[in-house]
C-alpha positions as CSV (number, residue, x, y, z in Angstrom):
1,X,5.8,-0.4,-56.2
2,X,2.9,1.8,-55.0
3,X,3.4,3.8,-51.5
4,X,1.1,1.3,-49.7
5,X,3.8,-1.4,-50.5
6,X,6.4,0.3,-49.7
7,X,5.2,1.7,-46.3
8,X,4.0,-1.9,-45.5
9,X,7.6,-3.3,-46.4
10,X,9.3,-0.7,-44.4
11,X,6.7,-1.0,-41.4
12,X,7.3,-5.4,-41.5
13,X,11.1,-4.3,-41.8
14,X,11.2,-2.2,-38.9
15,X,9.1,-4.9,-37.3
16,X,11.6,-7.5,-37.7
17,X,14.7,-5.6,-37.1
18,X,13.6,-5.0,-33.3
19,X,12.1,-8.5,-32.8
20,X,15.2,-9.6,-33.4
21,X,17.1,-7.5,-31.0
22,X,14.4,-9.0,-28.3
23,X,15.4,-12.3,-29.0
24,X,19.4,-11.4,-28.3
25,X,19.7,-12.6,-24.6
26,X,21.3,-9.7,-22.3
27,X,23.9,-10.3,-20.4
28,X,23.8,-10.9,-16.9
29,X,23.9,-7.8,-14.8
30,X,26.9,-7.4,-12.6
31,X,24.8,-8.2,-9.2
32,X,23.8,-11.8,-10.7
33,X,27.4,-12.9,-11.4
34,X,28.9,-15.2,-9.3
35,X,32.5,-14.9,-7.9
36,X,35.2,-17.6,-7.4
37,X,36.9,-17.3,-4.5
38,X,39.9,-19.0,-3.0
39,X,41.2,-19.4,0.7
40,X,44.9,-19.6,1.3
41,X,45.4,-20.0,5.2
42,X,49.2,-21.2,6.6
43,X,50.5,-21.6,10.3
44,X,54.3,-21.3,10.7
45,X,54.7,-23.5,13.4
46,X,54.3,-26.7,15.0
47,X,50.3,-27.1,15.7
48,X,47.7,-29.1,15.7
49,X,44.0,-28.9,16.4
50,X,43.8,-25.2,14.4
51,X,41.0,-24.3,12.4
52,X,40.3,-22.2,9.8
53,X,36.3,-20.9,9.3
54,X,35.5,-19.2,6.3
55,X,32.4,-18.2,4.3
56,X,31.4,-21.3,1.9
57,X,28.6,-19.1,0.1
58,X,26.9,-15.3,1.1
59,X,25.2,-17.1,4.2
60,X,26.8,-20.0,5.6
61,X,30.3,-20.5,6.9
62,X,32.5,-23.7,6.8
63,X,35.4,-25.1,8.6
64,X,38.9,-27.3,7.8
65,X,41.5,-28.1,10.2
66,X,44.4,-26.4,9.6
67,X,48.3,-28.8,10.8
68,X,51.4,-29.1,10.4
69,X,54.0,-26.8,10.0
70,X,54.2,-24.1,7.0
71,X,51.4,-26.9,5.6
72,X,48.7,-24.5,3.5
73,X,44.8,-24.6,4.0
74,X,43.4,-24.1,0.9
75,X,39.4,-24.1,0.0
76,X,37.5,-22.8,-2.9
77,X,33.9,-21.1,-2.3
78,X,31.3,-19.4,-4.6
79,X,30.0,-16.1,-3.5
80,X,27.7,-13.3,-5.1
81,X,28.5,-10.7,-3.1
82,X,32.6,-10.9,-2.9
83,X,32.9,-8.4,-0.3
84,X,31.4,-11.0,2.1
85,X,34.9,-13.3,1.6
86,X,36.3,-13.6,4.5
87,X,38.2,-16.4,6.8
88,X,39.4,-16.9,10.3
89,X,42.5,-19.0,11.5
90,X,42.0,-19.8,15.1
91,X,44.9,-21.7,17.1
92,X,44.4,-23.9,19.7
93,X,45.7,-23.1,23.3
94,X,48.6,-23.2,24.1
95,X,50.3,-21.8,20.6
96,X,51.8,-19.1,19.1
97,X,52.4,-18.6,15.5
98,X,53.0,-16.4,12.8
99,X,50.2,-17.1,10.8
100,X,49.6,-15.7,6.8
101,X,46.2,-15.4,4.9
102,X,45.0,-14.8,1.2
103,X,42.4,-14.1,-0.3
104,X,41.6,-14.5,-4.0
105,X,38.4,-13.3,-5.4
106,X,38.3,-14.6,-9.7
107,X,41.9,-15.0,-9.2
108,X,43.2,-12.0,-8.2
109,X,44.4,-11.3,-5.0
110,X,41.8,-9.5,-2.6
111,X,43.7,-9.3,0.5
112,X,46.5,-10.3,2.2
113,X,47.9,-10.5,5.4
114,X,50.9,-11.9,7.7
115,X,50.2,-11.5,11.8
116,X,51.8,-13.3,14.9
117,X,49.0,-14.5,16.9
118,X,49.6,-16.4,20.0
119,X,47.1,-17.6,22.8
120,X,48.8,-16.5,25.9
121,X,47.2,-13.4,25.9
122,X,43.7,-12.5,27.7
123,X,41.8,-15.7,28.1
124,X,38.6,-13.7,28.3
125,X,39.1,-12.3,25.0
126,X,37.1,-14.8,22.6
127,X,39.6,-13.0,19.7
128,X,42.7,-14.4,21.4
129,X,44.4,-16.7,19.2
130,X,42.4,-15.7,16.1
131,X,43.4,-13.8,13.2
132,X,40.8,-11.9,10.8
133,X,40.8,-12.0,7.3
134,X,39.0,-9.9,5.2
135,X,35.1,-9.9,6.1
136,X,33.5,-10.3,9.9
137,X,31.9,-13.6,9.6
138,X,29.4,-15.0,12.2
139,X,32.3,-16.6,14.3
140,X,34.1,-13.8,15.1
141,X,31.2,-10.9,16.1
């Protein structure tokens, strides 16, 4: 082989070798991936007309009814931005409760939280009878 062959092997090798490595897709970056996440919501008492609001995706929030005694809420959601999760259990007048909340984001367990909450407390305050969990979403600010 003369050098011209050579260097023109080498050169179409070289070539090759990192068109190929274009061709290999690249993972997603981390701020494209999308996260599961999983609302667990539970009143320990006799009630009905409760609601639970949480975030259904990184801009809009949805509601369920939550009844029933010790009977668990429990919605899925997909987010991008996980820190966004969050969930508020609301009971109607006149109840008080202990109520429990989870949180899991890809299954693992975000946050977690056990609070009594009652209603006889400060009618004015649009927080009475509401528990927070994880994230300020729209209906609670």
């Amino acid at each position: 082989m003369n050098a011209n062959l050579r260097i023109g092997v080498a050169t179409a090798t070289t070539a090759a070798l990192l068109g190929c490595g274009q061709l290999i897709p690249v993972p997603a970056a981390a701020a494209d991936e999308l996260h599961n996440v999983t609302y667990i919501a539970r009143v320990d008492a006799w009630t009905t007309g409760s609601v639970v609001t949480f975030m259904l995706n990184d801009y809009q929030t949805a509601s369920g009814d939550i009844d029933g005694f010790g009977a668990p809420f429990e919605a899925n959601a997909v987010l991008s931005d996980p820190s966004k999760a969050g969930m508020v259990i609301r009971l109607r007048w006149p109840s008080s409760a202990n109520v429990h909340c989870e949180i899991h984001v890809d299954d693992i367990v975000a946050v977690k939280s056990d609070r009594f909450v009652t209603t006889w407390k400060d009618s004015s305050d649009p927080r009475n009878g509401a528990m927070l969990c994880g994230a300020l979403i729209s209906s609670m600010a």
